[in-house]
C-alpha positions as a Python dict, from the first residue, in 0.01 Angstrom:
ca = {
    (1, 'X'): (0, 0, 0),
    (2, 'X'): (-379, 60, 13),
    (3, 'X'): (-531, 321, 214),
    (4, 'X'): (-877, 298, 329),
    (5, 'X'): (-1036, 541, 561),
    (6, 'X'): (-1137, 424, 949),
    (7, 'X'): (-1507, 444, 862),
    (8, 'X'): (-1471, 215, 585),
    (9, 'X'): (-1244, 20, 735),
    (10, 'X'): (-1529, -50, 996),
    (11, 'X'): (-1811, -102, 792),
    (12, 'X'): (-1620, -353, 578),
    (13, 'X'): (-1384, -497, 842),
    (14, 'X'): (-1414, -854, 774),
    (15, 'X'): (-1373, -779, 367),
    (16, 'X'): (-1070, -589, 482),
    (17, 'X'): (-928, -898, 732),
    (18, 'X'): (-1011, -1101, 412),
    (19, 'X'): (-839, -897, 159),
    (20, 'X'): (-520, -885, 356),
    (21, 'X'): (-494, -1222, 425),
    (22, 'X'): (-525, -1365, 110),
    (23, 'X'): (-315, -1124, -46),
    (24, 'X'): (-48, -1093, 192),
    (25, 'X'): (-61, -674, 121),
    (26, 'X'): (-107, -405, 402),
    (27, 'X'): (-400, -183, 439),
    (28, 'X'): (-294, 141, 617),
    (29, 'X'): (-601, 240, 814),
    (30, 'X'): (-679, 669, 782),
    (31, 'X'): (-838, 924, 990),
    (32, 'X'): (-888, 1299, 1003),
    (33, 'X'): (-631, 1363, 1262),
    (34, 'X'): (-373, 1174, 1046),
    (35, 'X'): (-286, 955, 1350),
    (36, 'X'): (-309, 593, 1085),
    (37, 'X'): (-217, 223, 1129),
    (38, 'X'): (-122, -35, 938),
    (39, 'X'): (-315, -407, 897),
    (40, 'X'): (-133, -669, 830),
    (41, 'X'): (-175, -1016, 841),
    (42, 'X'): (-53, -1236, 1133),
    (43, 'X'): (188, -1418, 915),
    (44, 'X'): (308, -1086, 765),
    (45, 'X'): (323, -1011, 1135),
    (46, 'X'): (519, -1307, 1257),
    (47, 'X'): (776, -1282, 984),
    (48, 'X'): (841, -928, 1033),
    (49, 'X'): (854, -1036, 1427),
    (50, 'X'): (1120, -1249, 1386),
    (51, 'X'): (1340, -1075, 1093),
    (52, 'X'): (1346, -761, 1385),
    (53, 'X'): (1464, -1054, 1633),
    (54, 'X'): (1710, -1169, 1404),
    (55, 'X'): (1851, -818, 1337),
    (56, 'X'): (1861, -744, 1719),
    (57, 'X'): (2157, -1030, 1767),
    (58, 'X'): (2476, -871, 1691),
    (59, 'X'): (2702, -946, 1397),
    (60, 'X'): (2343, -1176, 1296),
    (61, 'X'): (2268, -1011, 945),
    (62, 'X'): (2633, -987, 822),
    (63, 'X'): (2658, -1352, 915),
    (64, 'X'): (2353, -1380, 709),
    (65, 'X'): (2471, -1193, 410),
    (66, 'X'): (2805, -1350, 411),
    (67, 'X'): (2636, -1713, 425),
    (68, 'X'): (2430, -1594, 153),
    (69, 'X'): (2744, -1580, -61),
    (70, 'X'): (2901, -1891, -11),
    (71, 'X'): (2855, -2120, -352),
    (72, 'X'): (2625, -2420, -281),
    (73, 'X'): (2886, -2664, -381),
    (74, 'X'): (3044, -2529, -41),
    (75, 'X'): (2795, -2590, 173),
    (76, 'X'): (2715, -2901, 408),
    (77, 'X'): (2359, -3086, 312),
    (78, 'X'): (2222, -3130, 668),
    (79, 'X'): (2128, -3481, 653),
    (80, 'X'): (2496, -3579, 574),
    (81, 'X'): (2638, -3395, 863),
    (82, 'X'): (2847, -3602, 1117),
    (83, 'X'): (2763, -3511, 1473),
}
């Protein structure tokens, strides 16, 4: 992850929006008193959003990792699925 200090971070904020977004990295923002943040993009955002949703529901990631396993010659195509 970059780090970049909160002065330069201002003087070059729309370089850093830039950078981030087209490179889908993090810029952790710095200061003296060593209280720093992170930039990230809104998809970045979104995504990480919704993965901590997803792990909030219980037994969601084990039913996750366990579909994950299942061979593809097991599993339903959607648009042939009877309902």
């Amino acid at each position: 992850m970059t780090a970049i200090t909160a002065t330069k971070a201002n003087q070059d904020f729309f370089k850093v929006m830039d950078f981030v977004n087209k490179s889908n990295d993090e810029i952790m923002i710095t200061n003296d008193d060593g209280m720093n943040c992170v930039l990230v993009s809104e998809k970045n955002w979104r995504s990480l959003m919704e993965t901590a949703y997803l792990n909030s529901i219980p037994e969601m990631a084990e039913s996750i990792i366990s579909a994950s396993k299942t061979p593809l010659e097991e599993c339903s195509v959607y648009n042939q699925i009877k309902y």
